[in-house]
C-alpha positions, -999 to 999 in steps of 0.1 A, spaced: 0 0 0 11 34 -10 10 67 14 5 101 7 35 118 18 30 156 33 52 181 22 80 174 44 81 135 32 80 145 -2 110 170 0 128 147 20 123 114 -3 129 137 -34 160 145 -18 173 113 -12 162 99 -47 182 129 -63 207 123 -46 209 83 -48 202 87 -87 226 117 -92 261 118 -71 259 82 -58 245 65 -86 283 52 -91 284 39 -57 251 14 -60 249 -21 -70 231 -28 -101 202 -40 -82 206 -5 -62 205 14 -90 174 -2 -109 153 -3 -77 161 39 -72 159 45 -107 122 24 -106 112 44 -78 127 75 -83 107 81 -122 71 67 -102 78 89 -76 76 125 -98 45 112 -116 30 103 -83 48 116 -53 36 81 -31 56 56 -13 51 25 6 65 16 38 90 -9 21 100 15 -5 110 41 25 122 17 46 147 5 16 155 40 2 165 50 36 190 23 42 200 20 10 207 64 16 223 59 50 250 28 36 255 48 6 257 86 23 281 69 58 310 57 32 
């Protein structure tokens, strides 16, 4: 199930997806880079995620963004 993000969550997840598809895109496996890639183009037609998809955004920012 996908959720509504507020402005905040949307900033924040639009952030991160830049980010993750932009200056670490290098950095991420192939399976990292289709899954943001997947997520990233869904998410600026329809600025929804769902629990799993922030969930593995987030870690897959934090592991990327701590090295």
């Amino acid at each position: 199930m996908k959720y509504p993000l507020n402005e905040n969550g949307k900033n924040l997840y639009l952030s991160k997806l830049s980010a993750l598809s932009d200056e670490y895109f290098h950095r991420l496996t192939p399976w990292q880079r289709k899954f943001v890639n997947s997520v990233y183009e869904s998410f600026l037609q329809k600025p929804e995620l769902s629990k799993k998809q922030m969930d593995q955004v987030d870690n897959i920012f934090w592991q990327i963004a701590d090295v």
